[in-house]
Structure formats: C-alpha cells, structure tokens
N, C-alpha and C positions, 0 to 999 in steps of 0.2 A: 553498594554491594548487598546491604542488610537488605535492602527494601526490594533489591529485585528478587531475591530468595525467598522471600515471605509474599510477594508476590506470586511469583514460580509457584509456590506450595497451594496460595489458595486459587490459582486458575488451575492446578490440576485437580485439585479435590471439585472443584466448577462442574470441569471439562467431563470428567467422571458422572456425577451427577446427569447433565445433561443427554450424556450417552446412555444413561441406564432409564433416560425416560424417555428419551425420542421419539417412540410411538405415540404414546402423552400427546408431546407435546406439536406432533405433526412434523417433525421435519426427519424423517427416513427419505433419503431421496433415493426416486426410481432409477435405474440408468435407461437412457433415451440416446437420440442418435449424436450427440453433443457429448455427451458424457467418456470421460477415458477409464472409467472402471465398468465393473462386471456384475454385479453383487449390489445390491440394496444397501445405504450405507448410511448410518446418522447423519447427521449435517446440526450444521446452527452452533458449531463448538465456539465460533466467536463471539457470543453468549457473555463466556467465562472471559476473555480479552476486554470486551467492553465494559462491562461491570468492574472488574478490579482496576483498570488503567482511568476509566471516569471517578472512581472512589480517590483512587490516587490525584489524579486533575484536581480534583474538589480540597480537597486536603495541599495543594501547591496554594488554590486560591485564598485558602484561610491563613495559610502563613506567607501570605503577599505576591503568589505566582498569578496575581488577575487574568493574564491572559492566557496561563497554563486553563485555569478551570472554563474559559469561554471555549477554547479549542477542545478539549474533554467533553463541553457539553453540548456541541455540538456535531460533534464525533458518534455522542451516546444519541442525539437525535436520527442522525441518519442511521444509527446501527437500530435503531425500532423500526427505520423504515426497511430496511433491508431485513429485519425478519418478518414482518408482514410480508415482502415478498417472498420469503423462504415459503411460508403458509399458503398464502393467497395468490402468488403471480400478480402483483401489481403492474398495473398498465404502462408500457415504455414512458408516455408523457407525463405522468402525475412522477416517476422516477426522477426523470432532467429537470420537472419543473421544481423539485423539493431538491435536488444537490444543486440546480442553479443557485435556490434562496439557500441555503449552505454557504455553498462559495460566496455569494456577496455578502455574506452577511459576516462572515470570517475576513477578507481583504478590506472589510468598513471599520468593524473593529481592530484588528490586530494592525494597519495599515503601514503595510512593508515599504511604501513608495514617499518620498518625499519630498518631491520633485518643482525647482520652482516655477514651472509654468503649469497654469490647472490642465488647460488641454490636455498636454503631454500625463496626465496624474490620469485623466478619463480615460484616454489612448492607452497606457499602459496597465488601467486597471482591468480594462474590458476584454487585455489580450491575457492576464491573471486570471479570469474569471472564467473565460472559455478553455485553458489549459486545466485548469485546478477542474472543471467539470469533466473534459478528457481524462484527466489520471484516478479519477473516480474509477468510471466507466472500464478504464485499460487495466487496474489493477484488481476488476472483479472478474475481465475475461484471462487475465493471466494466471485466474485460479481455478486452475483444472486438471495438474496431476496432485500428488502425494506430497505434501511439504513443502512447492514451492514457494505457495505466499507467503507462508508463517518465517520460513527460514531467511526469504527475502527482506521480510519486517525487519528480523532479527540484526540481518545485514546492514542495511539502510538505516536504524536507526543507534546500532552499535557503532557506524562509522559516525553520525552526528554527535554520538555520548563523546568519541574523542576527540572531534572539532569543538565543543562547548566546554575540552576540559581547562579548568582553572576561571571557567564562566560562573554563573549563577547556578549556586547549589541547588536552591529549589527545582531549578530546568532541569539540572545533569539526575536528581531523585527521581524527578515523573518519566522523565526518559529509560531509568534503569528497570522503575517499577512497571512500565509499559515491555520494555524487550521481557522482563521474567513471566510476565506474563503469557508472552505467547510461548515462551520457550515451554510454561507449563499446559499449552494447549500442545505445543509440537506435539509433543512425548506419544499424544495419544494419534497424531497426526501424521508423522513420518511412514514413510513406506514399508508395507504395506498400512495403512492408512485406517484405524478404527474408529474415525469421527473425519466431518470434514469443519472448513473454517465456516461455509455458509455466504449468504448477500451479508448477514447479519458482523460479519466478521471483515470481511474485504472492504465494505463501504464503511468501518469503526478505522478500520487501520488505514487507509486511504487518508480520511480524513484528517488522524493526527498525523500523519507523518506531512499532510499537506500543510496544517497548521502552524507543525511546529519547523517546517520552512521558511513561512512567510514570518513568524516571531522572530527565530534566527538572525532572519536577511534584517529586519524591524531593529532588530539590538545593532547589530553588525558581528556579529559572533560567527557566523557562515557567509560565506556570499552568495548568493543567486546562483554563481556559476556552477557554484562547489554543490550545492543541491540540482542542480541539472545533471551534474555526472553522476549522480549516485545511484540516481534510477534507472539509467540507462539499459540497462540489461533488458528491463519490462518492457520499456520504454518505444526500444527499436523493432523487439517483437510484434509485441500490438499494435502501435503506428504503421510500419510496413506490411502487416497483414491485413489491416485494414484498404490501405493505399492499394494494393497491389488487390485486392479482392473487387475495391471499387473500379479500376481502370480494367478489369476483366470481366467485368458486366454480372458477377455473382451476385448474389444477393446479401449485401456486408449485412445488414442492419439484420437476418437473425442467425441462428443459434449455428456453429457449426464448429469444428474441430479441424481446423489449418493454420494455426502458431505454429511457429517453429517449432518451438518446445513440446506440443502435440506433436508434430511429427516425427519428432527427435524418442519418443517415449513411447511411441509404439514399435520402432526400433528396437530401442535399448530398455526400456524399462523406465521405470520414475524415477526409481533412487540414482541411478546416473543422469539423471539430464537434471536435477532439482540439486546436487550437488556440485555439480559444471557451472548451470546460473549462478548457485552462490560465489562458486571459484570464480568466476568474472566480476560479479560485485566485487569482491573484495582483494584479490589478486591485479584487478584492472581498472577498477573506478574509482576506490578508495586514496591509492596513490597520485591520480590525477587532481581527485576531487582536495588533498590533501597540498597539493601542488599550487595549483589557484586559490585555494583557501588564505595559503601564506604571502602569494604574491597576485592580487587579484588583474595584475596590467597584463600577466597572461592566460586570462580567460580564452583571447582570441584562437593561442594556439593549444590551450588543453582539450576546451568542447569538441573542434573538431578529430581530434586525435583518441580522443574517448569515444565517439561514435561512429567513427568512418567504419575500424575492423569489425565492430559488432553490426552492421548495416549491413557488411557484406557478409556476415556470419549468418544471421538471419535469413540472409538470400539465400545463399547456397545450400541454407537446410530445412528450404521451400516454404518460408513463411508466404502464406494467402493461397498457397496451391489448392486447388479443390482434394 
C-alpha cells in the first residue's frame, strides 16, 4: 500500500513535470485523421510510468525479485523505443524487429514453459512470441481516447495483485508500485485528458504486464488462462478490428480510427466508454479469470465464456467498420 502511494506521488509530480515541458521536449501531439481529440495535447506522460515502475523493478531485483528487474528492464528498453517514436516516427520494421527481440528475449529468460518434449517447448514458445508481439502492437492502438489504457493497466494489473495475494512479497510491491504509478499519471490523464500516455507509455506497460504473465504462469501463481481473461476487453477490440478491416480489403496496416471503443466515443464521449471497458474488465473478466485461477481444469469452459459476449459486443458496435 506504502509503495503504491509513494509511487502515485512521484509519478505525478513526473507526469506534471513533463506536461509543463512538452514543447522542450517534442511530444505535443498534432491531431491528424487518426486521432479522437481536437486540440494539440502533450503526450509522452508514460515517461513518469516507466521511470518509477523500472526504479521499483530494479529495487525487486536487489532484494531478490531477478526476474522482477529483467521484465522492468526491459519494459524501460522498449519504453526508449517507443519515445523515439513519440519524437521521430520510427519506421514500422525497426518497431516489430525491436519488440520481436523484447519478446524473445523475455520468454528466454523468464521461461514460462516447461514442457517435456523440446519440440512442443519451440512450438509453444514461438506461438508466445508472436502473441506477446500482438499485444504490444494491440495495446498501443487501444490507446486513443481519455484514460482508457492507464485505467485498463490499473485493472489488469490490480486483478493480478489479487491473484499473487499471499504470493511473493517482493512481486505483489513491484505490482502495487507499478498500478500507483500510473494511477499518478491517470490524474492528469482522465477525461478530459491534459497529457496523454504516449508509444512511450503503452509499449512500458505492455511489456510488464506481458512479463509479469509469463513470471506468474513460471511460478504457478496465475495460470495462462487466468491471464488470457483479463485482457480480454482490449483484446476482442483490436483483434476483431483488425480481422474484420483485413477480410474487407481496407487498408489494416495504417493509421485509422474504427475500434469499437472509437466508435463507441464519438457517440458517447470518453469518460463513458473508458469507464464501461473498465466495468467489463473487472465486472466480467476478473470473476472468470478468478474462477480458472482456482480451478484450472475449467479453463475450457471459462475462455470461451469470457470472450464469446465481448466478440459480439465489439461487433455490434462496429469494430473495423470504416
């Protein structure tokens, strides 16, 4: 509790900081035909995320969380890369080719699989490698109104603080210090929105929350399943909008504004459709994910029961439509 608070405190005094230099430091972003605001608006607030939640990792690995501070620091690598792209626009391939070596270099070390035939260990690592580089990708385009990634963080990793409770202290610290922190980027973040989180902040939080999956599922503290439900929400959005953009001959691969949740939020606004995602995270996925967590022999019948309503929710409120 101490540490997410102390957290919370120095990612907002951060978050602050970096809003009042923005033009400094380059990342005012323009709005373009992609964007769901109006108004020129800082960016790069996950900045203050990465920096305090890697300070925290680093501080797990000194008092024995090894794998805590490899997933932090590799979290804080792709979160340089993802502000060079705030800055610069780096090129899609030098992107996949640096969160590919991310991902394997994350499922080499932390190695969640341990399985006894090797095939089966290459076979299922490669389908880890190509997922974990998907949820990169899907959880920087699911950041594009007012609070929903930060708050999704918040979701996501406050449901794994109470699957790991009565687990390793050190995990359930870098966990608390991680959710305070963004809670102290929210603040400046929520709707209407006077910073945003940035590449720099979706590919920081992507990364641990990828990490601290594969650790998890590596201890047996979570199960694989229980972490397939939790992200569901993002999950069925950006997956189906992809799916559905591709089989309609658009053009998936760039920039455009048909998620659900985009269409859901030029309707209604941001602050309702980022508090609905959340209400589904934790209203709808937490419970499941809390269900197969206890009893993992029904995986079979939670997964699809967690994904079928949100699959057709997503449809019905025209994820991929142009």
């Amino acid at each position: 509790m101490i540490a997410g608070i102390v957290a919370g405190l120095v990612a907002l005094a951060l978050t602050e900081l970096v809003r009042r230099n923005a033009v400094r430091l380059r990342l005012v972003q323009i709005p373009n035909h992609r964007s769901s605001h109006t108004i020129p608006t800082p960016a790069g607030g996950g900045v203050a995320i990465a920096v305090v939640s890697t300070l925290a990792g680093l501080a797990a690995g000194f008092f024995g969380g090894t794998d805590l501070a490899v997933i932090a620091g590799f979290a804080a690598a792709l979160a340089v890369v993802g502000y060079a792209d705030d800055v610069l626009d780096i090129s899609a391939r030098w992107r996949f080719l640096i969160q590919f070596i991310v991902v394997v270099g994350l499922v080499w070390i932390v190695q969640p699989l341990a399985p006894a035939q090797p095939l089966f260990a290459w076979l299922a690592g490669a389908v880890l490698v190509v997922a974990g580089v998907w949820w990169i990708n899907l959880y920087n385009f699911m950041d594009g109104i007012d609070g929903i990634a930060g708050s999704q963080a918040i979701a996501i990793l406050g449901c794994a603080l109470w699957l790991v409770h009565g687990g390793d202290p050190i995990e359930a610290l870098w966990i608390a210090a991680t959710i305070g922190a963004v809670a102290g980027f929210l603040w400046f973040n929520w709707p209407p929105a006077r910073i945003f989180l940035g590449d720099v902040g979706s590919n920081y939080l992507a990364v641990a929350i990828l990490g601290l999956a594969l650790h998890t599922s590596a201890e047996g503290t979570v199960t694989p399943a229980a972490w397939a439900i939790l992200p569901a929400v993002f999950v069925t959005d950006a997956t189906l909008t992809l799916l559905r953009r591709m089989l309609t001959g658009q053009s998936w691969f760039s920039a455009h504004r048909s998620h659900a949740y985009q269409h859901l939020s030029r309707r209604w606004g941001h602050r309702p459709v980022t508090l609905l995602y959340l209400a589904l995270t934790i209203a709808w996925c937490l419970p499941l994910a809390l269900w197969t967590n206890a009893d993992p022999t029904m995986a079979w019948l939670a997964l699809p029961l967690a994904y079928a309503p949100l699959l057709v929710f997503v449809f019905v409120s025209k994820a991929g439509e142009a």
